[in-house]
C-alpha positions as CSV (number, residue, x, y, z in Angstrom):
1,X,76.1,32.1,-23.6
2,X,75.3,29.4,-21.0
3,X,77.4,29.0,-17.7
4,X,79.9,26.4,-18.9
5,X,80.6,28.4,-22.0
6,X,81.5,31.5,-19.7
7,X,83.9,29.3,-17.1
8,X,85.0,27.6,-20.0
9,X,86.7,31.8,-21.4
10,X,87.8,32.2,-18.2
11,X,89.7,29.7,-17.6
12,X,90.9,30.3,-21.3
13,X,91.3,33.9,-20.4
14,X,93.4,33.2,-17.3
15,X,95.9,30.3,-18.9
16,X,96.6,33.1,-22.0
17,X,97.1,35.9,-19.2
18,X,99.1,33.8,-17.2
19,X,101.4,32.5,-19.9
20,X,101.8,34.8,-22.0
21,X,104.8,35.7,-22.2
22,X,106.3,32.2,-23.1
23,X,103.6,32.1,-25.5
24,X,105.0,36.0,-27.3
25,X,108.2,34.1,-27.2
26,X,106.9,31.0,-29.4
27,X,105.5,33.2,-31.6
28,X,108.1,35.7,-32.2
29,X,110.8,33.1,-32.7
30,X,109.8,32.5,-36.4
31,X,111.5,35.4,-38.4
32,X,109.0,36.3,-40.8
33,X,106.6,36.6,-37.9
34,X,109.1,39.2,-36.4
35,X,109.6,40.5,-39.7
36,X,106.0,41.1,-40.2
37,X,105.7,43.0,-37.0
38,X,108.7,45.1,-37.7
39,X,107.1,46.6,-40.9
40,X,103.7,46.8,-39.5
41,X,105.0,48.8,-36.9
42,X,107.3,51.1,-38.5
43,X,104.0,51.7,-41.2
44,X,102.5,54.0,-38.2
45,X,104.4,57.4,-38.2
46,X,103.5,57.6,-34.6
47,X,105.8,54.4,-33.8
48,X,108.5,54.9,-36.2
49,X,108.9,59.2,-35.1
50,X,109.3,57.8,-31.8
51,X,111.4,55.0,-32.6
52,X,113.9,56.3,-35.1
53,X,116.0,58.5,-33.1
54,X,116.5,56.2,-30.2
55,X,118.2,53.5,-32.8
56,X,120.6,54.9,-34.2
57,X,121.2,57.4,-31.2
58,X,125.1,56.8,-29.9
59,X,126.6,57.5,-26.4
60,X,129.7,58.7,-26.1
61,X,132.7,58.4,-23.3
């Protein structure tokens, strides 16, 4: 990789880092996008042991 092509991923690199939240909020407005990410995540028993019981988890007064 030459020079330009490296200052040319950083600036890259620092525009995604720096906007990146607006840009996870672009993405995840489309439903089957969120959808998608919902059953990916609950697929790995790591995430969904951890998850599960804080969901449905009520606080009483």
């Amino acid at each position: 990789m030459n020079g330009r092509t490296w200052i040319f991923t950083l600036l890259a690199v620092l525009v995604l880092y720096r906007f990146r939240y607006r840009l996870l909020n672009e993405v995840l407005k489309r439903e089957s996008v969120r959808k998608r990410l919902v059953q990916w995540g609950m697929s790995i028993p790591f995430i969904r042991h951890r998850l599960m019981p804080t969901l449905f988890l009520q606080k009483y007064k």
